[in-house]
C-alpha positions as CSV (number, residue, x, y, z in Angstrom):
1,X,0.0,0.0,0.0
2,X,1.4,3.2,-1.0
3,X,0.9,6.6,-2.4
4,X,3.6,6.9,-5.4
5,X,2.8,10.4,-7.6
6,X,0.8,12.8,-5.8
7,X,-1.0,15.2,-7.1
8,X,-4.5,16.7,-9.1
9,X,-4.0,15.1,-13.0
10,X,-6.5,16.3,-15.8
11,X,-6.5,15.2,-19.0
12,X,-5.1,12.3,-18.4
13,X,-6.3,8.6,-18.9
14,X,-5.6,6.6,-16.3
15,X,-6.5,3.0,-15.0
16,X,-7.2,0.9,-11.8
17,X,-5.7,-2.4,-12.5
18,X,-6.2,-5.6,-10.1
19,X,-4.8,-8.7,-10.1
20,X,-7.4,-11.3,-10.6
21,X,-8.3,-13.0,-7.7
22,X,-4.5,-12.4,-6.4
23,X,-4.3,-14.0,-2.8
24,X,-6.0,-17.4,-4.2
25,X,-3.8,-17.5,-7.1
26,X,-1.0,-17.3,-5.2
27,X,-2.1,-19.7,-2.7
28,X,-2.5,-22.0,-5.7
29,X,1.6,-21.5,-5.9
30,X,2.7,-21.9,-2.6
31,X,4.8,-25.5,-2.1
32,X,4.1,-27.4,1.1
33,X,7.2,-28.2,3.4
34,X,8.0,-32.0,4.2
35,X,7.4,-31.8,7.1
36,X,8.2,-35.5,8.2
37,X,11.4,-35.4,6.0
38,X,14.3,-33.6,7.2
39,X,12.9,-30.4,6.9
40,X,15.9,-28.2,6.5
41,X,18.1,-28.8,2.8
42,X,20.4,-26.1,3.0
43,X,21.5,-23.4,5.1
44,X,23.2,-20.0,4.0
45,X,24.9,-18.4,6.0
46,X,27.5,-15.2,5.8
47,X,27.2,-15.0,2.3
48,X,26.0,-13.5,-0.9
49,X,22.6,-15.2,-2.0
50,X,22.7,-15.7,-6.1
51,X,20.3,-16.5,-8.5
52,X,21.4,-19.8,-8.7
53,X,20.6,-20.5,-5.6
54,X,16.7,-20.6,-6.7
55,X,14.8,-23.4,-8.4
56,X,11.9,-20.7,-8.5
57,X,10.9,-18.1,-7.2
58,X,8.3,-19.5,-4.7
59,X,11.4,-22.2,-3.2
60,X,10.9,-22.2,0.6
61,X,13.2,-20.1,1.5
62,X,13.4,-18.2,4.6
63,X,16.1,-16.1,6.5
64,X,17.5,-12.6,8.1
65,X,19.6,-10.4,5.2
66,X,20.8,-7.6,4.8
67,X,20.7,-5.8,1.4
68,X,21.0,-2.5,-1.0
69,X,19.5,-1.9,-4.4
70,X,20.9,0.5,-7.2
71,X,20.4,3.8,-6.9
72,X,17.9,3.5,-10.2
73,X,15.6,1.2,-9.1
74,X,12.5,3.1,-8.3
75,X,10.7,0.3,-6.7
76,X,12.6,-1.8,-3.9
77,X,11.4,-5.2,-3.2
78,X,11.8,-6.2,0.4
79,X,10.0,-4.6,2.9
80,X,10.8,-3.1,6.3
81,X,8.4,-2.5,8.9
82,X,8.8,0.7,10.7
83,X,6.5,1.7,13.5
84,X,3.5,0.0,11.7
85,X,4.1,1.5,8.6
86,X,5.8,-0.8,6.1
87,X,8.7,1.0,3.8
88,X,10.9,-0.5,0.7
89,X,13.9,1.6,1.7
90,X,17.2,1.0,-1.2
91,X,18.9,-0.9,2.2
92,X,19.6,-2.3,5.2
93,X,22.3,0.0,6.4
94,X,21.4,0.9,10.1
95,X,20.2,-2.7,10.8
96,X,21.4,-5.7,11.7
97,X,19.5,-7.7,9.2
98,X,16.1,-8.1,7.9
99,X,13.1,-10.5,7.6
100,X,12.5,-12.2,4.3
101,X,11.0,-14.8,2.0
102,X,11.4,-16.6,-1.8
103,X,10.0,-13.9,-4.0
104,X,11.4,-11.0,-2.1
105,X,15.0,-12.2,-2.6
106,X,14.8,-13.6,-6.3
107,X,13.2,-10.6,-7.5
108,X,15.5,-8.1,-5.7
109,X,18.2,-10.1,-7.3
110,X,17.0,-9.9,-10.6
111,X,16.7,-6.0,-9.8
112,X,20.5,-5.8,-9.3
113,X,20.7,-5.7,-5.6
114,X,23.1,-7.4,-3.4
115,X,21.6,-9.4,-1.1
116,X,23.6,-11.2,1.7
117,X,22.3,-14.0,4.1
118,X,22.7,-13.8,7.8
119,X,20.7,-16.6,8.0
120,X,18.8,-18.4,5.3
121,X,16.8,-21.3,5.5
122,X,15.7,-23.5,2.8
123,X,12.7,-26.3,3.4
124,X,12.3,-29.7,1.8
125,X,9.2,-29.7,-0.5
126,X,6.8,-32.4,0.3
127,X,6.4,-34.6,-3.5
128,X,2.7,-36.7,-3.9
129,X,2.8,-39.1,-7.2
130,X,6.4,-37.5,-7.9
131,X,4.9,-33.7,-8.0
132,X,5.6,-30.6,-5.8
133,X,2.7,-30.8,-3.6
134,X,0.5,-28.0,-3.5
135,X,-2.3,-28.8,-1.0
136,X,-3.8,-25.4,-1.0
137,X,-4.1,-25.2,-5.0
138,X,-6.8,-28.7,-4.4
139,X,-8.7,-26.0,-2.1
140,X,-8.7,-23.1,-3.9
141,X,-9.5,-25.0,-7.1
142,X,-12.3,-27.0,-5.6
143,X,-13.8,-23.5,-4.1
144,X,-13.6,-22.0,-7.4
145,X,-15.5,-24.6,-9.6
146,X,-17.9,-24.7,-6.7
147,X,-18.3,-20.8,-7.0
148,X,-18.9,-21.1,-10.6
149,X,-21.7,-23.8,-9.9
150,X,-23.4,-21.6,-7.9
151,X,-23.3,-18.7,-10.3
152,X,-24.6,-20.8,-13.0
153,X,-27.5,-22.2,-10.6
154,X,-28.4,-19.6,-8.6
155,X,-27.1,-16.2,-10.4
156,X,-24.1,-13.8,-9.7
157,X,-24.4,-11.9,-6.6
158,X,-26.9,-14.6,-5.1
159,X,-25.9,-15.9,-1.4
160,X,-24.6,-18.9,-2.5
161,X,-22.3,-17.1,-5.0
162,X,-21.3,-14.2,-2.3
163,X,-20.6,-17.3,1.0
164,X,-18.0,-18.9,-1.5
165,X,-16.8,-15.7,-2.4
166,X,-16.0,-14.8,1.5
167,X,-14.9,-18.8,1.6
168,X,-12.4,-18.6,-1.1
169,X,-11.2,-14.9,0.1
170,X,-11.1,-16.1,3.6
171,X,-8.6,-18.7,2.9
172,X,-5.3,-16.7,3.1
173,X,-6.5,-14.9,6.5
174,X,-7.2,-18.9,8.1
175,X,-3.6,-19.7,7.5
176,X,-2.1,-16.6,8.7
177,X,-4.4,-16.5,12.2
178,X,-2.4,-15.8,15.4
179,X,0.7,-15.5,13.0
180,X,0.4,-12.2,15.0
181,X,-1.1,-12.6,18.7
182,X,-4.6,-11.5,18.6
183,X,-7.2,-11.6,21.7
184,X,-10.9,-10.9,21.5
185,X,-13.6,-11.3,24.2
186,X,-15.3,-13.8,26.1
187,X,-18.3,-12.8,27.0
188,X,-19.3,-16.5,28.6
189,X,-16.1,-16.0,31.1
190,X,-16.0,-11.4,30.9
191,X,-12.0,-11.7,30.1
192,X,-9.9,-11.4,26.9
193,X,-8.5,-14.8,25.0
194,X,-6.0,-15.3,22.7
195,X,-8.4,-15.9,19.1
196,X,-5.3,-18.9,19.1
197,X,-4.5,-20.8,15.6
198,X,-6.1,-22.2,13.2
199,X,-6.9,-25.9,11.8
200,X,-4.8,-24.0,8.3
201,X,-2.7,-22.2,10.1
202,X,0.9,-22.2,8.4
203,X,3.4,-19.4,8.5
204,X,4.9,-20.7,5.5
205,X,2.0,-20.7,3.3
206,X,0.9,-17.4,4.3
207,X,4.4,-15.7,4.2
208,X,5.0,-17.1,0.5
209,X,1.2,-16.4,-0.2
210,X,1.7,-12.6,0.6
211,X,5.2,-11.9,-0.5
212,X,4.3,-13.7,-3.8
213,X,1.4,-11.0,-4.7
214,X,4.0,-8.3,-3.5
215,X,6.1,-9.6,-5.9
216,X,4.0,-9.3,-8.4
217,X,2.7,-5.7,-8.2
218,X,6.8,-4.7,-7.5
219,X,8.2,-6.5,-11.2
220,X,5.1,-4.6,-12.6
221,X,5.4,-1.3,-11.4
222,X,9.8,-1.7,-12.4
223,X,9.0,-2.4,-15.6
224,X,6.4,-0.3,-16.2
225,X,8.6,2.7,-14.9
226,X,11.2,1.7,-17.0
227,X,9.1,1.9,-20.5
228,X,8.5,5.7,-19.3
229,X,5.1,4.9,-17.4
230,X,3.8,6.5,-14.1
231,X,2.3,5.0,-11.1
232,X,0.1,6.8,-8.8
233,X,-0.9,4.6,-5.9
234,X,-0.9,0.9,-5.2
235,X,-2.3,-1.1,-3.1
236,X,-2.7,-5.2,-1.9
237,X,-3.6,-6.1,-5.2
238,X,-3.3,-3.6,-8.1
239,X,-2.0,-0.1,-8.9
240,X,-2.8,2.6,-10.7
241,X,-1.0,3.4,-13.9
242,X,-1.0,5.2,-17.1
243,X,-0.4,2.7,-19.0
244,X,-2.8,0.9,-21.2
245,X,-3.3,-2.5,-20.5
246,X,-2.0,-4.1,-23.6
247,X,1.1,-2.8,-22.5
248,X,0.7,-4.5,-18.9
249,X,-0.4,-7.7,-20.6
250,X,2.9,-7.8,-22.4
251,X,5.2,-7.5,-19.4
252,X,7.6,-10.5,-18.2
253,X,7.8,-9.8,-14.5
254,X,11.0,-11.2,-13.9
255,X,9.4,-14.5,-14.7
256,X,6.4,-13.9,-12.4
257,X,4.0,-13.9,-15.2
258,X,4.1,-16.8,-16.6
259,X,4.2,-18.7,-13.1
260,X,1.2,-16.8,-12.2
261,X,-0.7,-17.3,-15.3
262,X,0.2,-21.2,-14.8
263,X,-1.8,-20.9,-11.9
264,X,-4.5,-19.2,-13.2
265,X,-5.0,-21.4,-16.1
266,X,-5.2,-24.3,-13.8
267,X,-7.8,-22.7,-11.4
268,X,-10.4,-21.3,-14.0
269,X,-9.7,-22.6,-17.0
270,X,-7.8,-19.0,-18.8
271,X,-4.3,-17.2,-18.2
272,X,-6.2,-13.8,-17.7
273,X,-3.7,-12.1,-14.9
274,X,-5.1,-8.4,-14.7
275,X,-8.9,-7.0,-14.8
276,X,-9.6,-3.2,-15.1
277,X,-11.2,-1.7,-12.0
278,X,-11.8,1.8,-12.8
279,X,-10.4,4.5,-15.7
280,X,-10.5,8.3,-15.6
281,X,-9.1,11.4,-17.3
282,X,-9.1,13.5,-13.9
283,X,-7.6,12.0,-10.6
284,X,-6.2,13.4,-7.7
285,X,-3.9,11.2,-5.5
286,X,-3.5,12.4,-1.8
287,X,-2.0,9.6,0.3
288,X,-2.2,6.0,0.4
289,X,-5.5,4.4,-0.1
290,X,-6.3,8.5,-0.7
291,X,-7.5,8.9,-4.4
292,X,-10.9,10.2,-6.2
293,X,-12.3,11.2,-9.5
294,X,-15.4,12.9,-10.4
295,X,-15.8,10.1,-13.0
296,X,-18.6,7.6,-11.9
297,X,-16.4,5.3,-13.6
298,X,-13.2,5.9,-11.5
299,X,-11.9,5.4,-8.1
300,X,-13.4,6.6,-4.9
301,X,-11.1,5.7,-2.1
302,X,-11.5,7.7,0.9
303,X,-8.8,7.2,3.0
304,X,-11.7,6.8,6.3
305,X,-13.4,10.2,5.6
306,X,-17.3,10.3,5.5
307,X,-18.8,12.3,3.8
308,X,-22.5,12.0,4.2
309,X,-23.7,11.6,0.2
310,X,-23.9,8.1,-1.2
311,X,-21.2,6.3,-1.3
312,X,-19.6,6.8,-4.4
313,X,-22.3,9.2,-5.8
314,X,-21.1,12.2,-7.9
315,X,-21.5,14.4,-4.4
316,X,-19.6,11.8,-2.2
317,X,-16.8,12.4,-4.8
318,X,-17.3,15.7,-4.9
319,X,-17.4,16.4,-1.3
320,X,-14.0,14.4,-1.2
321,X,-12.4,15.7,-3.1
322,X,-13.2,19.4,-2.5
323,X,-12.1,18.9,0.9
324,X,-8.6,17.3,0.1
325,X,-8.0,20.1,-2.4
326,X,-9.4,23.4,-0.1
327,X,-8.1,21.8,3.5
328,X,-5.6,23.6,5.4
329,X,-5.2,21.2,8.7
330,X,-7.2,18.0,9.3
331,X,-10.6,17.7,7.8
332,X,-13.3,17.1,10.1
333,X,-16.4,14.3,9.6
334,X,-19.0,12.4,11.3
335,X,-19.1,8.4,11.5
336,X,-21.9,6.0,13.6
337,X,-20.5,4.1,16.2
338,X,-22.1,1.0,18.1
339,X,-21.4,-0.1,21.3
340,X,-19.1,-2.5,22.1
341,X,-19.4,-6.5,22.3
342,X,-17.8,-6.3,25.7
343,X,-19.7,-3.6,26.7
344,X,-22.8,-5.7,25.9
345,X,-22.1,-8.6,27.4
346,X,-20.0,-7.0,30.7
347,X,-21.6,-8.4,33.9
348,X,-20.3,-5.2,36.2
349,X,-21.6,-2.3,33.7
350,X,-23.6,-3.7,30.8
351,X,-25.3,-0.8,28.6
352,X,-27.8,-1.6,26.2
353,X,-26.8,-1.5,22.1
354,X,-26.8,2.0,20.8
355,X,-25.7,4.2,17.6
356,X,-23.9,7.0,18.5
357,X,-22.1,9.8,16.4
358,X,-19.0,10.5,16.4
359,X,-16.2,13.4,14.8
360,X,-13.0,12.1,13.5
361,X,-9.6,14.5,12.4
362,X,-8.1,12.9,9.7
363,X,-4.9,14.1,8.1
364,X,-5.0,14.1,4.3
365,X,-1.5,14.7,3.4
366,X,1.3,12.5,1.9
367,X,2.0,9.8,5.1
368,X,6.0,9.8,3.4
369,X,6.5,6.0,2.8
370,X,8.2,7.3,0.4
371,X,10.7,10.3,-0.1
372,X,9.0,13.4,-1.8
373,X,11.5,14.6,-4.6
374,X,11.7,18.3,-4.2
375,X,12.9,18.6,-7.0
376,X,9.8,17.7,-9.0
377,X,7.2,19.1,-7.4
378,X,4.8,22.1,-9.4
379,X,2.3,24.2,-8.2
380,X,-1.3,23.4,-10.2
381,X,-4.6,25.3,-9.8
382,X,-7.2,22.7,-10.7
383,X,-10.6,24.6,-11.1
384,X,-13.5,22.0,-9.5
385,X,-17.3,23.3,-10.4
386,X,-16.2,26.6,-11.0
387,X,-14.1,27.0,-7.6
388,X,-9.7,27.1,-8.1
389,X,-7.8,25.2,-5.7
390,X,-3.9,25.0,-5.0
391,X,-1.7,22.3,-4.5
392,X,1.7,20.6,-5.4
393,X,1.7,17.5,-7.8
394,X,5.2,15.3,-6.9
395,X,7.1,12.4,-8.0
396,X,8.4,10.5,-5.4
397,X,11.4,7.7,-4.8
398,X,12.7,5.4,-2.0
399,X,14.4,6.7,0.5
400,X,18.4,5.2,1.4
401,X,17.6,4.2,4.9
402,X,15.1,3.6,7.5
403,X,16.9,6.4,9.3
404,X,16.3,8.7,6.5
405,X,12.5,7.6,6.8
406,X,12.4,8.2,10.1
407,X,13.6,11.6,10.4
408,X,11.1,12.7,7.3
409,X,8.6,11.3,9.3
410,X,9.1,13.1,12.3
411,X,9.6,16.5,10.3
412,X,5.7,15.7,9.2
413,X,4.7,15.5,12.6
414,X,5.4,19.3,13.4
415,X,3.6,20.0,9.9
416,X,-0.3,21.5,10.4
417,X,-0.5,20.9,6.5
418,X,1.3,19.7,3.4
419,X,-0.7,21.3,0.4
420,X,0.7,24.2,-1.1
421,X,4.3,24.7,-2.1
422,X,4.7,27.2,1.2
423,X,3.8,23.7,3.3
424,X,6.1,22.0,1.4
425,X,9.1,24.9,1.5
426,X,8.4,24.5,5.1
427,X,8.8,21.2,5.6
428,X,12.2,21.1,3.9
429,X,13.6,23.6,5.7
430,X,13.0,21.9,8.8
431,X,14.5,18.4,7.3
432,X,17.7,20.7,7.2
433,X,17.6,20.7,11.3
434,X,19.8,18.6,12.8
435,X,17.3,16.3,14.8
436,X,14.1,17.1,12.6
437,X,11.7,18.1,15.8
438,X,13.1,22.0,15.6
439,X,9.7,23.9,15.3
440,X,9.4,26.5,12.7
441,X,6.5,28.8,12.8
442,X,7.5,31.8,10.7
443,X,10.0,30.3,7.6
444,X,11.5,33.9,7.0
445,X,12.0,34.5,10.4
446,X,13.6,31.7,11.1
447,X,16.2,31.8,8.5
448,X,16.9,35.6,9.7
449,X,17.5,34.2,13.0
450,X,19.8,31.6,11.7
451,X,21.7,34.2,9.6
């Protein structure tokens, strides 16, 4: 999930591309370990990790690295989690090592990085009737056909069609529960549990399940960026792009493509890899999962702000967006609230159900997963239903370190608003402070004081 080119773009045709049916299709690929075999093949350890160390990209492979990517790769590959936010910085330095998986490390390989193993693991595959076997592909594939059955019988968008749809969607989520400890409440017993694992539950298929779509969506956007195309925001399972999508059907992926098209010739029957979501010739990308067109036809996503109309009604967008484009701190809404399973159930201070209202803040700038280029950035005046607006359209690129993340972050924090080019002047100048937490009020004061 990320915000890539920020800005307000008229006259310009561009596209919301998904995967199809990503997380299952990658499921399909995931091998399963031998787990009553020995496991463990090969270790790597204090070394360089080549290409040939890969029978494919989806080999179970696990292990702490550390790594750094050419200065022109736009579009890092292995991720970094930082404070909940997850960044694809150009290295490691500053670290000790990182987490990573398969696809991450082939593809940052074939991106010209160097990657060295701290520690790498590598599992046994588990063969049936002299195969890789795949268990979840029998799953998927068997909730798919189902699926299809019930479109055919009882109509698209009937319950049948919508339970196997959650089922088949639901999948990934069963094998990564409690991956993460996770408690919700008893109300027979009034005290939190641990939700605990489940029956599916298998850090290796979910690991391989949700680097492999990463993957996917990373060799894509490379490529495309490379044949001169922009991308303005992506997210789990698609992006959006300027590119048309003959032009995305064509692309190699590093070899991704034609493993995922494997899979999705064996699961429905067709090698179709990418659907079109939503198009437009006016968009304005604000921050991640923060984008809207006036187009009835294009995206609406809201980034959590309410704004009373129909949900992706002309006025919803409209609302939106006039508010992202006119704000000048937080913008202010109104959401329903309803009281609290624990509260319900609590045997010292039960309350009965209610709906209540409440007003959110939310910040509508740039959240700076990745590093605003200064040097690209150009004051337009889009004119919405007859009212001009301000604001600063950007390219952006990965920053160097987690460090460097860091200390952009914080700069953000002492920021009311990052909108025109005077919020932006601002912030640069205090990036230029030592620690990045000097407070700056009055720009052209403060740079008399310095003087």
């Amino acid at each position: 999930n990320g915000s890539i080119t920020r800005g307000k773009y008229d006259g310009e045709e561009t596209h919301d591309y998904d995967l199809e049916n990503a997380y299952p299709t990658c499921m399909a690929l995931v091998p399963d370990v031998n787990w009553e075999g020995d496991v463990i093949v090969n270790e790597i350890v204090n070394r360089k990790i080549y290409l040939q160390d890969f029978h494919s990209p989806f080999d179970l492979m696990f292990g702490y690295i550390k790594f750094k990517f050419p200065d022109n790769v736009q579009f890092p590959c292995i991720p970094v989690s930082v404070n909940g936010s997850m960044i694809f910085p150009r290295s490691s330095d500053g670290l000790n090592g990182v987490y990573a998986s398969a696809p991450e490390i082939y593809l940052a390989l074939c991106l010209g990085a160097e990657v060295t193993a701290v520690h790498c693991y590598v599992g046994e595959y588990l063969y049936k009737d002299g195969m890789v076997s795949r268990s979840l592909l029998h799953a998927v594939k068997q909730l798919v056909n189902d699926r299809n059955y019930a479109q055919t019988t009882y109509g698209k968008g009937s319950l049948p069609d919508q339970l196997l749809k959650d089922a088949v969607n639901c999948l990934y989520g069963k094998t990564a529960q409690d991956l993460v400890d996770k408690e919700s409440w008893n109300g027979l017993y009034n005290r939190m549990e641990s939700i605990g694992g489940s029956m599916l539950t298998s850090p290796t298929h979910a690991c391989l399940t949700t680097a492999g779509v990463r993957c996917v969506l990373l060799s894509a956007m490379n490529e495309l960026f490379n044949l001169g195309y922009k991308i303005y925001s992506v997210t789990t399972d698609g992006f959006i792009t300027n590119a048309p999508e003959d032009v995305l059907n064509s692309l190699h992926l590093f070899g991704f493509s034609n493993i995922f098209r494997s899979a999705r010739q064996e699961l429905v029957g067709n090698c179709r890899m990418w659907a079109e979501k939503h198009h437009q010739n006016d968009l304005l990308n604000f921050t991640t999962r923060g984008n809207v067109s006036l187009s009835l036809e294009g995206v609406c996503a809201h980034n959590s702000f309410v704004t009373g109309f129909e949900k992706d009604s002309f006025e919803d967008r409209l609302a939106l967006m006039t508010a992202v484009l006119g704000r000048t701190g937080r913008v202010h809404c109104y959401n329903n609230t309803w009281t609290k399973f624990k509260a319900l159930t609590s045997r010292d201070n039960r309350v009965d159900f209610s709906v209540n209202t409440q007003e959110r803040a939310l910040s509508m700038d740039f959240d700076l997963k990745r590093k605003p280029v200064k040097s690209s950035m150009e004051t337009v005046y889009p004119i919405v239903e007859g009212v001009q607006f301000e604001i600063v359209n950007f390219e952006t690129e990965p920053y160097d370190t987690v460090a460097e993340y860091e200390k952009y972050k914080n700069v953000s924090k002492n920021c009311s608003v990052l909108r025109t080019q005077t919020d932006w002047d601002l912030f640069f100048a205090k990036t230029k402070c030592s620690n990045g937490h000097r407070k700056i009020s009055d720009l052209d004061w403060s740079i008399l004081i310095s003087c």
